[in-house]
N, C-alpha and C positions, 0 to 999 in steps of 0.2 A: 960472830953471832949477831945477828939483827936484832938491833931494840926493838921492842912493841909495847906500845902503848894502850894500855882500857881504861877511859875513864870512865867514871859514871859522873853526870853533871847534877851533884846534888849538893846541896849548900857548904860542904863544909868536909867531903870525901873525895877522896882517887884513888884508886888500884891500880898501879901499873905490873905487868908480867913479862915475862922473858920468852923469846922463842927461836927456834932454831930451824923454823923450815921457811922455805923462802916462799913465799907468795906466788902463785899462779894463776892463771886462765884453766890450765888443763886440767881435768877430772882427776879427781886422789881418794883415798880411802879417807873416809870420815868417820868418827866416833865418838857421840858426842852424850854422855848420859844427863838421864830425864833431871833435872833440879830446876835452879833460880834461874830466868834471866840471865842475872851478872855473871853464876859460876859458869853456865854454860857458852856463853860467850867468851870467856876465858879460855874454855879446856878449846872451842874452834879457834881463834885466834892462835892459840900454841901449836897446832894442828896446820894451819894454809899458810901462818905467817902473815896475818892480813893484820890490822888496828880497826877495832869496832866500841864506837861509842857508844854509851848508852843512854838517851836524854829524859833522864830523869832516876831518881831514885824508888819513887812507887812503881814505874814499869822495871828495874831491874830486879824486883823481889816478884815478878811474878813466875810462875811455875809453868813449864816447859818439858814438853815428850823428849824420849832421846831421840835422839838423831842418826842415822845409821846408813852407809851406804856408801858409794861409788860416786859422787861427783865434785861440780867445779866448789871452787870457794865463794863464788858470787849466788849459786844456787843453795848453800848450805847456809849462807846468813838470809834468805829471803827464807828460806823453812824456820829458821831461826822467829822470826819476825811474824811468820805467818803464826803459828804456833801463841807468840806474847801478843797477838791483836796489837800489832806495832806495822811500822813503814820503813824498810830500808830503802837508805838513801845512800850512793854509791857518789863518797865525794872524790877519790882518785883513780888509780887502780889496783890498789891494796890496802883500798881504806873504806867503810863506811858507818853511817850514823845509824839507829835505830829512835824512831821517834812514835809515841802515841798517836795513833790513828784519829785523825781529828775529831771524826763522829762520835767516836768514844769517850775525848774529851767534852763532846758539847753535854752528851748525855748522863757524863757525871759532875758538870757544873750544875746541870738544872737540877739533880739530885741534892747535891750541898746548897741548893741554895732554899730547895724545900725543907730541909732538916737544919740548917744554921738562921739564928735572929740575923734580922735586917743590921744591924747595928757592928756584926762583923765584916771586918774587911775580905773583899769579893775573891776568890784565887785570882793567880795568874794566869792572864790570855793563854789559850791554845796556841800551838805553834804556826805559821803559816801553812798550807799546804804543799808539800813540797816534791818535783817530779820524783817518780817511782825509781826503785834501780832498772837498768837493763835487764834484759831477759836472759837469764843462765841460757850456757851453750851443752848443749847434747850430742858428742862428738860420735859418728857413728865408723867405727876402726873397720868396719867389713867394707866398706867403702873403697880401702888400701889406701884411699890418700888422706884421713882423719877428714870427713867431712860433716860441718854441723848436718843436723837431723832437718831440718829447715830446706836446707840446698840440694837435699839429697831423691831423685829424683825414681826412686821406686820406695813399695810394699815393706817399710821394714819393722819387726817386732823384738822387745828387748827386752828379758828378761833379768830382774839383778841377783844375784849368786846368793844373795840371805834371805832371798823370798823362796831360791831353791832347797835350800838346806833346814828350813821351818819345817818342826815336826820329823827331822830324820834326812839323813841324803837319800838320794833316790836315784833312776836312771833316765833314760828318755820317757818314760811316761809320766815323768813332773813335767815336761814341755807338753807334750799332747794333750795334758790336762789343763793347762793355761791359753795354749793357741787356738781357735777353731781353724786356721788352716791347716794346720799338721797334724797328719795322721798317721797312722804305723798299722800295721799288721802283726798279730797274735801267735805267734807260733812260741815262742817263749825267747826268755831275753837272751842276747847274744847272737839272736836268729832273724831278728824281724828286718822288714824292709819299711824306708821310711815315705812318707809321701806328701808334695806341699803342693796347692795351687789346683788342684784335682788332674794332675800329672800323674798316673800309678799305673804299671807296666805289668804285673802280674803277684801272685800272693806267695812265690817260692823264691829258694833263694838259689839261683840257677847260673851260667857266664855271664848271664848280663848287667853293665853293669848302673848303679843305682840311678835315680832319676834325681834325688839330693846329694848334692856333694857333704860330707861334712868334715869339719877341719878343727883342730887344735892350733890356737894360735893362726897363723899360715900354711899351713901344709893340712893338709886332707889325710884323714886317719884311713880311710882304704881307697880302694880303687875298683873293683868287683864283687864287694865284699858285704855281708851283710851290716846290718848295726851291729857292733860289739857292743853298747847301750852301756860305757860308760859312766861310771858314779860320776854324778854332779856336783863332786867336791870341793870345796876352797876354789872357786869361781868369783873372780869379776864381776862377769853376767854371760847371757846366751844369747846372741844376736840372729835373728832368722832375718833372710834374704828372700823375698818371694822371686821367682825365676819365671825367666831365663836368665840366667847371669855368664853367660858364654864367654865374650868378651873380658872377663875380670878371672873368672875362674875354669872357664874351659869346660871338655869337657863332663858329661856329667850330671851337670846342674840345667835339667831342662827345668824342672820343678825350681828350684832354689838353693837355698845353702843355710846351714846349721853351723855356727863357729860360738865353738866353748874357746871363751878368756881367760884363760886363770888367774889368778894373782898371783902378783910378781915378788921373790924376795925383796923382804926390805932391808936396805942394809944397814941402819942403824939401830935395828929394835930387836926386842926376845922378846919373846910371848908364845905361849902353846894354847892351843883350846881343845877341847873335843866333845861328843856327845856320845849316849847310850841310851838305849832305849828296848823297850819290849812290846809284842803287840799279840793277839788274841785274834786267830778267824773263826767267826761264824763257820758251824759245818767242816771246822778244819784246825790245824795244829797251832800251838805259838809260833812267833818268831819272834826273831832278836837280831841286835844290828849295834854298832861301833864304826866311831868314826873318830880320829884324831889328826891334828894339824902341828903343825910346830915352823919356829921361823928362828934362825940362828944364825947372827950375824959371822963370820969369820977373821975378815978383819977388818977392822972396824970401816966405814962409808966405802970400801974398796969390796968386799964377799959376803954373800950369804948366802945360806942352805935353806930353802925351804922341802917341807916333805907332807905328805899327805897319806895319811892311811885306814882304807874302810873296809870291812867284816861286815855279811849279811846275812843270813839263815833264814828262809821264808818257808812259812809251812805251808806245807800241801792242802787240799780240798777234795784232789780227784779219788772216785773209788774206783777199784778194779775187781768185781764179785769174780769173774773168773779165774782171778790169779788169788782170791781172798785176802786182798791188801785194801787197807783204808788210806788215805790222805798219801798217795804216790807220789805227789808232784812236786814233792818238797825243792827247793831253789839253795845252792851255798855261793854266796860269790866274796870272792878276794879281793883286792883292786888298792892297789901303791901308786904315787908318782913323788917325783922328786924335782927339784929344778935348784941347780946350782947357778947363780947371776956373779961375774967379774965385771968390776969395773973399770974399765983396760984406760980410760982420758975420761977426764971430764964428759964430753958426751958420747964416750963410745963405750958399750955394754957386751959382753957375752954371755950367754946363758945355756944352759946342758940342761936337758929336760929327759928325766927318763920314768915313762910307765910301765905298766903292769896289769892283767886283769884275767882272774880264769872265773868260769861259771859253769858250775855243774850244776845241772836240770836231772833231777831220779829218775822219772818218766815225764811223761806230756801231759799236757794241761789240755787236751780234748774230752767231751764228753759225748755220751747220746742226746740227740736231740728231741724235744718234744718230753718231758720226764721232769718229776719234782726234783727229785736230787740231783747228785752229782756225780754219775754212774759212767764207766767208761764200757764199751765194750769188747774192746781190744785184748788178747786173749797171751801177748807178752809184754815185756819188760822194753820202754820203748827210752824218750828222754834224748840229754844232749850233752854236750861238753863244749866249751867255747873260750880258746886262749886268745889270747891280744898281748902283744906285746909292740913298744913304740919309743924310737929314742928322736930326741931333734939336737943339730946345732945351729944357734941365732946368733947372727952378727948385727946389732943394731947401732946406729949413730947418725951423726949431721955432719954433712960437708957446706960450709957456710948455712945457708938456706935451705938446702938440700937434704930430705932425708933417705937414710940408706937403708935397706934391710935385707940380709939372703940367711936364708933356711934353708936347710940341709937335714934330713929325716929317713930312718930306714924303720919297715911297719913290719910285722909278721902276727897272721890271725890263724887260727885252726878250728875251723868247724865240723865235729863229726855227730849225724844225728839216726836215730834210729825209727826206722817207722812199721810197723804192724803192716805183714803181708803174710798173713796166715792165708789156708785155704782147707776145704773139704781134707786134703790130703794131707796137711804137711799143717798142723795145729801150732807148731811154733817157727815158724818162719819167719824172719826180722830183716827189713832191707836195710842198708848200713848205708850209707851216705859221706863221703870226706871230702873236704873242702879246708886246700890248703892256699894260704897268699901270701907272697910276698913279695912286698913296694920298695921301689926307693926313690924320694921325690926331694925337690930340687929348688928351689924360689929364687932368684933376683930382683928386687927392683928398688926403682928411684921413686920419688915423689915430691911433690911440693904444696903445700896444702894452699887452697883456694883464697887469694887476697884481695886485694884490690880489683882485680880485673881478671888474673890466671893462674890458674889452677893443673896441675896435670900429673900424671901416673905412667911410668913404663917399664918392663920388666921382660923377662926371660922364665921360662918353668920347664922341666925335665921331670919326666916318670916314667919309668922302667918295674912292668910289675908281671908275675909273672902266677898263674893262677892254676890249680890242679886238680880236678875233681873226679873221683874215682865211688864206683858203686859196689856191692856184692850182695848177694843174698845168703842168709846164714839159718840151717836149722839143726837142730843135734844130728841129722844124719846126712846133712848136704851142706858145702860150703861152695859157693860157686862164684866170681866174678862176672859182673859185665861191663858193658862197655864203659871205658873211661875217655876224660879229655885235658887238655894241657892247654891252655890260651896265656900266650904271651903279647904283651903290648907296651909299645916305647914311643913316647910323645915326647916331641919338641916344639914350642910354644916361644912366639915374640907378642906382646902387647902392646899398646900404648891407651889410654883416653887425658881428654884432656877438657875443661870447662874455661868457658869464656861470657865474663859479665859484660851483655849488651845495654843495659842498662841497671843503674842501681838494684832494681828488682826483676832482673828477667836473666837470666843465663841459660848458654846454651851449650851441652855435651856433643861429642866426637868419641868414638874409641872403637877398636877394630885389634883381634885377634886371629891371628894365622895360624895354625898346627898341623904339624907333620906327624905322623901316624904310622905307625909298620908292626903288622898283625903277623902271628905265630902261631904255630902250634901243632897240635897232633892225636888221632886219637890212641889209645890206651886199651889194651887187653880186648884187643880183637882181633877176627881170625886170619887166618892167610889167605883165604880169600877175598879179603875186604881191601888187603893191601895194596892193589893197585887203585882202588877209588879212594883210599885214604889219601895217598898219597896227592891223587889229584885236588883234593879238598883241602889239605891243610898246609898246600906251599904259601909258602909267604908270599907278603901282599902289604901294598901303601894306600894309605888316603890322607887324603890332605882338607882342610876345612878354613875358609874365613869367615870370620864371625862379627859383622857390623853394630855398631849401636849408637842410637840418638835420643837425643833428652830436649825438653824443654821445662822449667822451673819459673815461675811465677810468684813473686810474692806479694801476694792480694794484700794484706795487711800485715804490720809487726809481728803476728803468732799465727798467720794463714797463708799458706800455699798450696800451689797447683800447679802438677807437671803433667807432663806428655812422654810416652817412652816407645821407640821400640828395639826390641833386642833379639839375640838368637842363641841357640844351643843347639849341641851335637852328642850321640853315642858313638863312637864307632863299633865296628860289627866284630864276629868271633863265629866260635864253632859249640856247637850243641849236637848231646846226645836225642837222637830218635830211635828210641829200639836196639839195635844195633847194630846201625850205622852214627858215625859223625857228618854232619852236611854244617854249611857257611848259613849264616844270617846276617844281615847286611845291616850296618850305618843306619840309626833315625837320625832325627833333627827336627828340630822346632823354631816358630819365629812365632813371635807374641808383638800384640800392641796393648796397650794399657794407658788409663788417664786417670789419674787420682789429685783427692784433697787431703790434707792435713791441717789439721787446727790446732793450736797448744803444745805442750810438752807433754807426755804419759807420766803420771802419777806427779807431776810437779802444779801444773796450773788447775786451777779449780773444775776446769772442763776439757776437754780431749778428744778429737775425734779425727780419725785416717779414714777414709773411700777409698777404695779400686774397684776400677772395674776392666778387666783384662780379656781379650780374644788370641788364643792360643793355636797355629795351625801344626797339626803333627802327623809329620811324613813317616812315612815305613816304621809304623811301632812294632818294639820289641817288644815281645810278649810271651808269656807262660802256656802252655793248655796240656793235656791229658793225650798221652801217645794211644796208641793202639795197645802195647804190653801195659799202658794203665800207670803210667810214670812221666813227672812230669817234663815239657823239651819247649823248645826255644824256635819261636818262628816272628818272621815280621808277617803283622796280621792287616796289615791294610792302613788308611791315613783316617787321622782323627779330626775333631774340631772340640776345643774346648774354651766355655766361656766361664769364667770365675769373676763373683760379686764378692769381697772380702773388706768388711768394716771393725773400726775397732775402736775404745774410749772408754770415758770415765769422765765421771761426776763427782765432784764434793759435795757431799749430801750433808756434812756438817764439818767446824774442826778435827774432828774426829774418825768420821767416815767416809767413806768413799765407794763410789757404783764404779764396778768397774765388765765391762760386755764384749763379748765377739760375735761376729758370727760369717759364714761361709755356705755361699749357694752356688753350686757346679751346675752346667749342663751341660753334657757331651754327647759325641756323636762315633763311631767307627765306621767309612766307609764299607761298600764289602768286599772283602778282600779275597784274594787267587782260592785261600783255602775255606771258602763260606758253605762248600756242602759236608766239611770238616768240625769247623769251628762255632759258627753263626746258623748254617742250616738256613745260610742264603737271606737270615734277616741281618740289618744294621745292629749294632749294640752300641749300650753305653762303656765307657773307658771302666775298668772294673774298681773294684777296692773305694773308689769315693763315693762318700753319702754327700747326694743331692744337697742337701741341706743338713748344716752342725751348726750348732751356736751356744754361747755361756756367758753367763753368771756370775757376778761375784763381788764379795762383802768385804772391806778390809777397814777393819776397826783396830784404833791406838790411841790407847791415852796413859798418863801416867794416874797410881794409882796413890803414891803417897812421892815422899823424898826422895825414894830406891827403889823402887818397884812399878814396873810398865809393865800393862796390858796389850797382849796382840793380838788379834785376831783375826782367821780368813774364812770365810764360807764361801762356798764355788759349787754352781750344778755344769754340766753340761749336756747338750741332747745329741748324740749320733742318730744320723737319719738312716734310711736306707740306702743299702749300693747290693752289688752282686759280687759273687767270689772272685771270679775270671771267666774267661771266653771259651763258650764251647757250651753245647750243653752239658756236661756233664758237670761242669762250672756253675752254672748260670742259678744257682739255689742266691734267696735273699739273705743277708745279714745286718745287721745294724740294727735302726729303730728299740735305742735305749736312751734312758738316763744315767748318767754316773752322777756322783757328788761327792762332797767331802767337809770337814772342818777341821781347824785347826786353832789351837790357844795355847798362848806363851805368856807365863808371870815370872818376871823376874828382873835383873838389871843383866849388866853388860858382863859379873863376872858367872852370874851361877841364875840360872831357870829350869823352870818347867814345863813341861808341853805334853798335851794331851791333844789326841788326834784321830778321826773318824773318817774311814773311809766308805766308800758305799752305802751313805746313809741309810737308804729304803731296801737296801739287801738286794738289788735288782740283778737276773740273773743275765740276762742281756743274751746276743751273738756277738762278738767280737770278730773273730774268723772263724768261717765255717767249715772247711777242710782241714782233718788233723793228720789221715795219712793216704794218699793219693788211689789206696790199696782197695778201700772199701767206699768207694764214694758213694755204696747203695746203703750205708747203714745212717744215713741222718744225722753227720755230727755237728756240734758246734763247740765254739772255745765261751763258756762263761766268766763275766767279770770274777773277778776276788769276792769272796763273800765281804759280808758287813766285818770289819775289821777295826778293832783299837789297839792303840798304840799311848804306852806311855811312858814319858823319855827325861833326861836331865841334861842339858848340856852347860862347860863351865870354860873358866878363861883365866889363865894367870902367866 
């Protein structure tokens, strides 16, 4: 065990403490509750393993927020400091001093000297002024080779896992509420398609596959798959990657990349926490929600068991007069994970990570449009079901310098949804929709994180997934199949990038991605007739893609840079139902430039602010639109052009508060493409599902309120602008042009709070997505926000 040392340098005192964690540079869980100065440098010093003085005895009695969160130990004694109106001073590299801010000193000598006779003796001088610490590093892991945030030479957003879990766990639309680049579409959860960058391919969830990669850990939770939208439970944080990220991740990722971190067993602690909560909608039912964590060592510094487990119940809003049902839409979701970590050497780990998550939807969340309520006019029982299931093995460790990492992952999802396709004749008619996948995906790689001069990443990736989509039409007196399809896809993948500092402040990126590609498949419950075109369509078939990338990184000042990037991404192609036929849709691809600034650290230095600004060209997009039988199919619709303005930051508006804003302005173009007296009706369009313009909002207030008891609070609006549904006209209806908002407030300490929470403040009923079943695109629908909702929750810790 390392001694550690606190003192406080007051006439006639010293505290020393004991600790047992060693000291580091790299980001660790922190938790540090609200009291004294002195104690609280105590409970972090016991915490990083670091020795922090304290110069003087009247600044170690003053009172301090907790501290809570994800990073270094150099960043946790500067929040430290910020918090006591002090100055750390960073005297080794696990050691530093906390000293009285001089100006504070000068301005409580001139105070003592107005209230004390001339006759007493004068304090003691102020301390000298002394250089500041260095600047905490903010290591960004989607990177693959751990690179500060400073060096890193694209778009990235970070969210931390207890900003998510405030006021209740939640799914991906606690991200889309925090990013303005990220957007999703409305069809309900377990269903939606996600979208970054104003990258968005169509509003169904069809063979193709997403334009966001998004990954657990390393490995990508699907491959063609929609969001399974994941509880954002017992998380790290959530790292978005603005795209193309071809090169790193393959691909996939024209738009960008979404990587949930979890937290990792620890192996020498116990503790459980969990929360519970209840909440009330406007115009619709309660719900209710549970979440618990737990962490259990096995044997001692060598296993631990972590496990995680959330329950949700979300009530409905939607009515259905023709079926005489009120609040249909009611949501249940399940959702477990586990992760068992061995630690095989000193620095080499294993880890078993196994989830879970089923969501069942009643019916659908569409309404009529144009109407005060919230009225559907849909005439059956429609809704979804949505399993996920996900295992990984991770081999992590160091070969001298070198770090090693393969993941190894097998996914299986099951989407079956049901859509309203009544008609004059046939009053309850329901087209059935399944969508089955399954992945198995593969990681290797090396790395060495960027030193003195180089830097570099190289790896191996395999996925093998295999996808199955079959349709039917169902009424009490007809049961019928149509056409179905089978797409299979096996990728083999070599990478490398690598960075090289030309100068102290300028470096320069390389990196380049190969993939091999070999497409399958076939179509499904079609006739004999069809069979010899079938066959000619669904022989297998190779493509191959290289995917280049360059950077340039500039660091204008200590806490300011500016790079230069351009990179590239790819889909490859598959088979789509039209009618009933199966026909090929071919391979997009994208290449993007982009030049961006960053200032500061996000939520660490008092001001904050990223630039992008990016030109996207995108070749043969995959896209959605409306068959002739009025369902929806898969065609490449022509080349894009897309330009994205995306800024982001925060101000300290006091100790206490903070401004914090995004905001995202697209403009896009669709050349015209083969099928324009189809689709376009021979005009251009814009790329669909993105509003022109979103931007937000938001308030984040902390302070303690006595001894044991912190205040927290968040307030956030944000404005979706307008976009269009998809391509075609029968598509081409406006959606968006709302406001959302929200609040949130936490009283309590680190074992036991309370949280009270507001959704949809102004009750706004909004569009979200305006197509609910492809069946009736003449009756006007849209999907409305959640009504005005509260929530009120306890969550506790022992």
């Amino acid at each position: 065990m390392r001694a550690l040392t606190f003192l406080v340098m007051a006439p006639v005192a010293a505290v020393v403490a004991g600790a047992s964690y060693p000291a580091s540079a790299q980001d660790r869980r922190i938790d540090v509750p609200a009291g004294t100065l002195g104690d609280s440098a105590i409970a972090l010093a016991r915490q990083t393993g670091a020795s922090i003085v304290v110069n003087g005895s009247a600044l170690a009695t003053r009172r301090v927020a907790r501290i809570q969160g994800t990073m270094s130990a150099a960043e946790a004694v500067r929040r430290l400091a910020r918090q006591a109106n002090a100055r750390a001073v960073r005297v080794s590299s696990t050691a530093w001093r906390l000293d009285p801010l001089p100006a504070r000193a000068v301005r409580s000598r001139r105070s003592t000297r107005s209230a004390t006779p001339a006759s007493k003796p004068a304090p003691a001088p102020a301390p000298s002024p002394l250089p500041a610490a260095p600047p905490p590093v903010i290591v960004v892991t989607a990177s693959k080779r751990d690179l500060p945030l400073k060096d890193l030479p694209a778009q990235v957003s970070m969210i931390d896992g207890d900003e998510l879990s405030l006021g209740g766990v939640g799914g991906t639309e606690k991200i889309t509420q925090r990013l303005a680049t990220v957007s999703s579409t409305y069809l309900g959860s377990g269903r939606n398609k996600l979208f970054i960058r104003g990258i968005a391919d169509s509003s169904f969830t069809g063979p193709t596959q997403a334009t966001v990669g998004q990954y657990l850990g390393d490995i990508r939770l699907s491959y063609n798959a929609p969001d399974p939208d994941l509880r954002l439970s017992d998380l790290e944080r959530v790292e978005v990657l603005e795209g193309p990220q071809g090169t790193l991740y393959g691909a996939g990722s024209l738009g960008g990349i979404i990587r949930l971190v979890p937290n990792k067993p620890e192996l020498d602690s116990t503790f459980a926490n969990g929360a519970l909560g209840g909440g009330l909608t406007q115009h619709g039912e309660g719900s209710v929600d549970l979440g618990l964590i737990a962490n259990l060592p096995l044997v001692t510094d060598t296993a631990a068991l972590r496990v995680s487990f959330d329950a949700a119940s979300e009530g409905g809003y939607i009515d259905k007069p023709f079926l005489d049902r009120t609040d249909v839409n009611r949501t249940s979701i399940l959702s477990g994970r586990a992760t068992l970590r061995v630690r095989v050497a000193p620095d080499w780990t294993i880890d078993l990570v196994g989830l879970g998550q089923t969501t069942n939807a009643q019916d659908s969340q569409y309404a009529a449009r144009n109407q005060a309520g919230y009225d559907s006019a849909a005439r059956v029982r429609e809704g979804s079901v949505a399993d996920y299931v996900h295992g990984q093995f991770v081999v992590d460790g160091h070969i001298g310098s070198v770090r090693l990492r393969s993941s190894t992952a097998v996914a299986s999802q099951t989407l079956e949804e049901r859509y309203d396709a009544t008609t004059d004749a046939l009053s309850d008619r329901v087209f059935v929709q399944r969508n089955r996948t399954r992945m198995i995906a593969h990681e290797t790689r090396l790395w060495q994180p960027i030193g003195e001069r180089f830097g570099w990443v190289a790896g191996v990736s395999l996925v093998d997934n295999r996808t199955e989509l079959n349709r039917s039409l169902q009424s009490s007196s007809l049961r019928s199949a149509t056409t179905g399809v089978l797409n299979t896809v096996a990728e083999g993948t070599v990478y490398a990038e690598g960075s090289y500092r030309l100068r102290d402040n300028l470096i320069a990126t390389l990196g380049g991605r190969y993939s091999l590609v070999r497409l399958g498949g076939a179509g499904e419950d079609v006739s004999l007739a069809l069979a010899i075109e079938r066959a000619a369509v669904t022989v297998s078939r190779h493509q191959s893609a290289f995917l280049p990338s360059a950077s340039l990184v500039a660091e204008l000042a200590p806490r300011t840079s500016f790079y230069l990037r351009y990179q590239e991404g790819f889909r490859p192609g598959g088979l789509a139902i039209e009618g009933n036929f199966v026909r090929r849709f071919d391979r997009d691809d994208a290449q993007a430039f982009e030049v961006g600034l960053r200032h500061g650290l996000p939520g660490r230095d008092p001001f904050d602010l990223a630039l992008n600004l990016s030109y996207t060209r995108w070749n043969d997009i995959q896209a959605d639109f409306i068959d002739t039988f009025g369902l929806p199919t898969t065609a490449n619709i022509g080349d894009g052009r897309v330009w994205t303005l995306s800024a982001g930051g925060g101000v300290l508006l006091s100790p206490d508060l903070r401004l914090t804003g995004g905001l995202s302005v697209n403009r896009s173009t669709i050349d015209e493409p083969p099928l324009s007296s189809i689709l376009l009706s021979g005009r251009a369009s814009h790329v669909p599902n993105i509003a022109e313009v979103s931007g937000r909002l938001g308030l984040e207030y902390s302070r303690p309120i006595n001894h044991d008891l912190e205040l927290d609070a968040r307030l956030w609006g944000s404005y979706i602008g307008k976009s269009r549904l998809g391509i075609g006209p029968e598509l081409g209806d406006l959606q968006g042009d709302y406001l959302d908002s929200g609040l949130t407030v936490r009283i309590g300490n680190e074992r036991l709070g309370g949280t009270l929470s507001l959704t949809n403040l102004a009750d706004v009923k909004g569009n979200r997505f305006a197509l609910g079943t492809p069946f009736a695109v003449a009756r006007a629908q849209e999907t409305p926000l959640r009504p005005r909702t509260i929530r009120v929750g306890v969550d506790f810790a022992f």
